[in-house]
Structure formats: C-alpha cells, structure tokens
N, C-alpha and C positions, 0 to 999 in steps of 0.2 A: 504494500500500500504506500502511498506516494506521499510526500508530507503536506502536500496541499489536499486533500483527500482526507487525511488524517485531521485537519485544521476545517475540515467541511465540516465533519462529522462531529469533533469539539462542540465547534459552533452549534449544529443540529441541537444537540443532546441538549447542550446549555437552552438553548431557545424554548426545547421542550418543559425542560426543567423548570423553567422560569415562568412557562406559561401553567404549569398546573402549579406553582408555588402561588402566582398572581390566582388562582382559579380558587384554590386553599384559602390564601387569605380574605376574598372575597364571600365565600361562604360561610366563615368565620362571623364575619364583622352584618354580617346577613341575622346569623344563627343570635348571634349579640343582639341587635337590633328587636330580632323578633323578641325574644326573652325580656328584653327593655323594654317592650311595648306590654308585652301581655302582664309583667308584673307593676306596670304604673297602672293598666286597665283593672287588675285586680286590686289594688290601693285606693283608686277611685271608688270602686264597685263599697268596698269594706269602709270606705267615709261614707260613705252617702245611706248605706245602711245604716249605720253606727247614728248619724244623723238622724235620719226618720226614727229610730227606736227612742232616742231622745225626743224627738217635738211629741211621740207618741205617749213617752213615759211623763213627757212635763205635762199635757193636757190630762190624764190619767188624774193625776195628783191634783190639778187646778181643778179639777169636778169633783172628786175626792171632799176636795175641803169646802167647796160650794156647799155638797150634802152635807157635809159636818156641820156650816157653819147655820144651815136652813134647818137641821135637828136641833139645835142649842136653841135657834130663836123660838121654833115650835116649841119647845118646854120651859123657856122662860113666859111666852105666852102663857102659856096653859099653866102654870104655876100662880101668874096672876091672875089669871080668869076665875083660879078655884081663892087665890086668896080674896079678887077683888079688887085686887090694889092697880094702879095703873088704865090709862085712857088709851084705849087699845086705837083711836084712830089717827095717833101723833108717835105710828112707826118707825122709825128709822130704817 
C-alpha cells in the first residue's frame, strides 16, 4: 500500500470517526434536553398540584370556621332567647 493511500484511508477512518463522535454527542445533548424538559414539566405539574391542594385546603378551613362561627352565634342566640336577655333585632 502506497503512502498516499495509507494517508486516504487515515483521513477516511478519522472523518468516520469524527462523524459518529459529532453523531454521539448530539444524541447526548438531545437525551439531556429531553430529561430537562420532562423533569421541569414534572416540577411544574407537582407546583400547580401542591397549589390547588392549598387554595382547596385554605377554603376547607375558611367554611370550617364560617360553621363554627354560625354555631356559636346560634347558641348565644338561643341562650338569650331562653334567658330573655338581649334584642334579638340589633344582630351583629
């Protein structure tokens, strides 16, 4: 084999070599990407839950206390109605 033949074939292999090394790091930086993506789309997913469960759990509680606080007035009513005491039409 002839030295320029030998210097073809360097060169071939190198070109080869360098086109699936380009081809590797591209599928790499692909594979990356994807994984970047799906793990910020699952982070978003797990706020926005976490979110709704909150505005769900704050109104829970802010009705909660509404009945609480519409059973307390029902028995301070009714505590005055049986004693007597108080003008039931200057409610607060």
């Amino acid at each position: 084999m002839s030295n320029s033949q030998q210097m073809l074939n360097a060169g071939e292999t190198k070109g080869h070599a360098q086109a699936k090394t380009d081809k590797w790091v591209q599928s790499a930086k692909d594979t990356t990407n994807t994984a970047r993506d799906k793990t910020s789309d699952a982070a978003q997913s797990t706020k926005d839950t976490a979110q709704h469960k909150q505005e769900e759990a704050s109104g829970f509680i802010q009705q909660t206390g509404e009945q609480v606080m519409n059973m307390a007035q029902g028995a301070v009513d009714s505590v005055r109605s049986t004693l007597g005491v108080g003008d039931h039409s200057h409610k607060q």
